[in-house]
C-alpha positions, 0 to 999 in steps of 0.5 A: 236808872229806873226809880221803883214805883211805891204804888205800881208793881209792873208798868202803868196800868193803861185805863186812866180816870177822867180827872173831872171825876175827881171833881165831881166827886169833891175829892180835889177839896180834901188832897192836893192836885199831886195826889189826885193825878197819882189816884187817875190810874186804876190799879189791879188786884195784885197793887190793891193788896201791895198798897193794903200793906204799906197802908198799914205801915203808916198807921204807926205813928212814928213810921208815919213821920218818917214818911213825912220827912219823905214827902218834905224832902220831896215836896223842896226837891220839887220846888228846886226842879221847877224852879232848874227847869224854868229858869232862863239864865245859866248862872241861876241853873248852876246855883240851882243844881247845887241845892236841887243836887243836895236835896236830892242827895239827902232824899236819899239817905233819908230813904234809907232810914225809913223803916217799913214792910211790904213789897213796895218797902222793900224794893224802895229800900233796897234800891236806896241803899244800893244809890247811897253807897255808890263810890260816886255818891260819897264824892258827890257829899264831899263836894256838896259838903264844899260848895253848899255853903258858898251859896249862903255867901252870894244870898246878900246883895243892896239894889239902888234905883236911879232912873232907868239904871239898878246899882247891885253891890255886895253886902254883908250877911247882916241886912240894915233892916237887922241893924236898925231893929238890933240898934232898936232892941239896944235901945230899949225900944219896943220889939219890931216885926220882921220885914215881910219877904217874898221869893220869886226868880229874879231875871237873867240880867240881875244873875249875871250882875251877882255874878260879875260881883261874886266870881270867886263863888261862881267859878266855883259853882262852875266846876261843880256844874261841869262835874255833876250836870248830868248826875240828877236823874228826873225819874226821881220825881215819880215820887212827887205825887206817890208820896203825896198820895200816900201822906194826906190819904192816912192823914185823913184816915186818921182823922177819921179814926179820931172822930169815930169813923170805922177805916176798913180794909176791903176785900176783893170780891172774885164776883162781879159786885160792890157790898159796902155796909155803913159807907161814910162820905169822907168829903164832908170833911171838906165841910166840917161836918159832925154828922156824917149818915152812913149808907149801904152800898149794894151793886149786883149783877142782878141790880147793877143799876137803879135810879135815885130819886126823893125830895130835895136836901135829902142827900141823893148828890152827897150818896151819888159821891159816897158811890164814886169816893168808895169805888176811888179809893177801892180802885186805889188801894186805899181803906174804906170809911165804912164798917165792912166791904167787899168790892170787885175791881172795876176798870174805870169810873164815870161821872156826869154832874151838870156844871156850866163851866164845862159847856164852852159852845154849843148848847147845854144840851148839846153838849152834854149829849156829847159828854153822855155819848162819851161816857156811853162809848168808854165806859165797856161794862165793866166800870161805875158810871154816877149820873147827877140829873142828867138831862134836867136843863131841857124840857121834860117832854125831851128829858123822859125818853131821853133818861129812859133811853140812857138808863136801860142802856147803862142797865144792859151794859154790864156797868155797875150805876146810878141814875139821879133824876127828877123826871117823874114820866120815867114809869114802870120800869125793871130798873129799881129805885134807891129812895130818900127815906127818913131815918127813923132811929134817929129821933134828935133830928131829921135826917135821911137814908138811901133805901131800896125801895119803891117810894114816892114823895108821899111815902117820904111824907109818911115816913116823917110822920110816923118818926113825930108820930103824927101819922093816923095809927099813932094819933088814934093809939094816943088818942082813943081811936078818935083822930 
């Protein structure tokens, strides 16, 4: 039995994203590690338009919480199969089977009443519907219906310690903690908070104990086990991580759209080129930021390259990853926080931010030279590659032609990317320059955009002058000419 895919239409794509990318780009601070292992494959044109439409359906409030009933029932179904897997003892697997079973049951039914549209519903739905109404399904409830409850009946147990030796007896449902607080609320004594508990499995040996003292449940969990151990079907849990994908993204689109952040649905460019005007770096939300600054983003194949340079804090590393989260999420299916775009489907991304943690031997150089050789190697001329200052932790006199090298490479491959540097002996070259240049519509504060230009530090210098008006021409105009 093949589960239907709610995010592939055909098999899984082959290229696979290098999961430091997400990191670098701080993704992993806005969606959980199962949404990001479901973003590493790249899809094509045809699961980009397909995952467009079930986008769309979660815009509506109410399908978005049936969704969510979804991926709750998901989210326990996991907690039960990590918990049957890893389990050590026979006895615990029976009782687990149980639930695990049950949830999985209900995860169905509850598939069935989601209401959606689009090619990945539909097929999702039908293939429910066909589950549940299965002759064996129905048996499966009625015995559920039986044995579940038995469960609750074995949950009560009083542990006493003496020595090397534990005691195990049964109890009533009712815990003498419950006792004591109920005799205390009679009383007229003052409410008490609940004891703190915690979940954890317990070992072979105290399972086989509550066995020995609940035979009547357990020969019944027995029978159950015996009937239905091969009924689960693992292939369910693709959706673990599809439907985490599809949850915290529209959640974070609708907290965007709630704070004023346009979300657009991209087109798909039949030319080889990333137009995106006003793009929002998302993973500032991570921060709580306010105020976000929107970019352009332009690749071409006239200038798929350009290097990236400008003075500290101007937001060079927070555009590089407004780049890597738009490309991510175009290559995934998702909407753009941004006011229009138009992006051809790329077959990968790459990324270098230097961090120390990855150089486990070797040299720094050394090893990032390996990881830029890798990069170099993969990425085909037909993918995003960001480099964050590459090279920076070795002298300059082996830094510059190294850049220079590296760039013009990356500039005749084919690939679309940037290029962070601060390695000024870089000189003329038919690579152009992103700048940090000061926005000078906004007056309130001083803040920053990414420009296509030729600029230096001198010409940002001149640009926060002319925003005060402290630059000659202005102080000659307020004062006469005699500046």
């Amino acid at each position: 039995m093949g589960y239907p895919s709610l995010m592939f239409l055909k098999e899984l794509p082959e290229e696979v994203i290098n999961p430091d990318v997400f990191e670098d780009l701080k993704l992993t601070l806005l969606l959980s590690s199962d949404a990001v292992k479901s973003m590493r494959y790249v899809c094509g044109k045809e699961d980009i338009l397909a995952r467009h439409e079930l986008f769309r359906v979660l815009e509506n409030d109410d399908l978005r919480s049936q969704f969510k009933v979804l991926a709750e029932d998901m989210s326990e179904l996991a907690r039960l199969y990590d918990a049957y897997v890893d389990s050590d003892s026979e006895d615990a697997r029976r009782v687990i089977c149980i639930s695990l079973l049950k949830c999985a049951a209900q995860f169905g039914y509850d598939a069935v009443d989601f209401q959606g549209s689009g090619v990945f519903f539909e097929r999702f739905h039908e293939f429910f519907l066909d589950e549940v109404s299965r002759p064996e399904y129905d048996e499966l409830a009625a015995d559920l219906e039986e044995v579940y409850p038995r469960i609750a009946e074995i949950q009560h147990c009083s542990f006493k310690i003496t020595g090397d030796n534990m005691h195990i007896t049964s109890m009533a449902s009712e815990s003498y903690a419950d006792r004591l607080i109920a005799c205390a609320v009679n009383l007229g004594l003052p409410s008490v908070s609940k004891q703190r508990t915690f979940s954890r499995m317990l070992p072979p040996d105290i399972i086989e104990a509550i066995a020995a003292l609940y035979p009547e449940q357990f020969e019944q969990f027995d029978w159950f086990y015996e009937k239905y151990e091969g009924f689960f079907n693992d292939g369910i849990m693709i959706y673990r991580g599809e439907l985490a994908f599809y949850l915290e993204l529209s959640e974070i689109f609708e907290k965007l759209r709630s704070n004023g952040i346009p979300v657009v649905y991209p087109e798909i460019s039949e030319t080889k080129k990333i137009s995106v005007h006003n793009a929002y770096d998302i993973t500032l939300l991570a921060k709580n930021e306010q105020h976000i600054v929107p970019n352009d983003i332009l690749f071409s194949e006239k200038e798929p390259f350009y290097y990236l340079t400008g003075a500290n804090g101007g937001g060079k590393t927070t555009y590089l990853r407004a780049v890597g989260a738009v490309v991510a999420f175009f290559l995934n299916g998702c909407p753009l926080a941004c006011e229009q775009a138009s992006l051809y489907p790329l077959k990968n991304i790459y990324t270098h931010f230097p961090r120390d943690e990855r150089f486990e031997s070797g040299g720094r150089f050394q090893n990032e030279n390996a990881l830029v050789n890798e990069i170099l190697e993969s990425q085909g001329g037909n993918s995003l590659v960001l480099l964050n200052e590459t090279y920076s932790a070795t002298s300059e006199e082996l830094a510059v032609p190294l850049t220079v090298a590296l760039a013009e490479r990356l500039y005749k491959s084919g690939s679309f990317g940037i290029y962070i540097t601060h390695q000024h002996g870089v000189g003329e070259t038919e690579i152009p320059f992103l700048n940090v240049v000061v926005d000078l519509s906004d007056s309130n504060r001083r803040t920053y955009k990414i420009s296509r230009q030729q600029g230096n530090l001198g010409s940002m210098a001149l640009d926060i002058l002319k925003k005060y008006r402290l630059d000659k021409e202005s102080l000659e105009a307020r004062f006469g000419g005699n500046a």
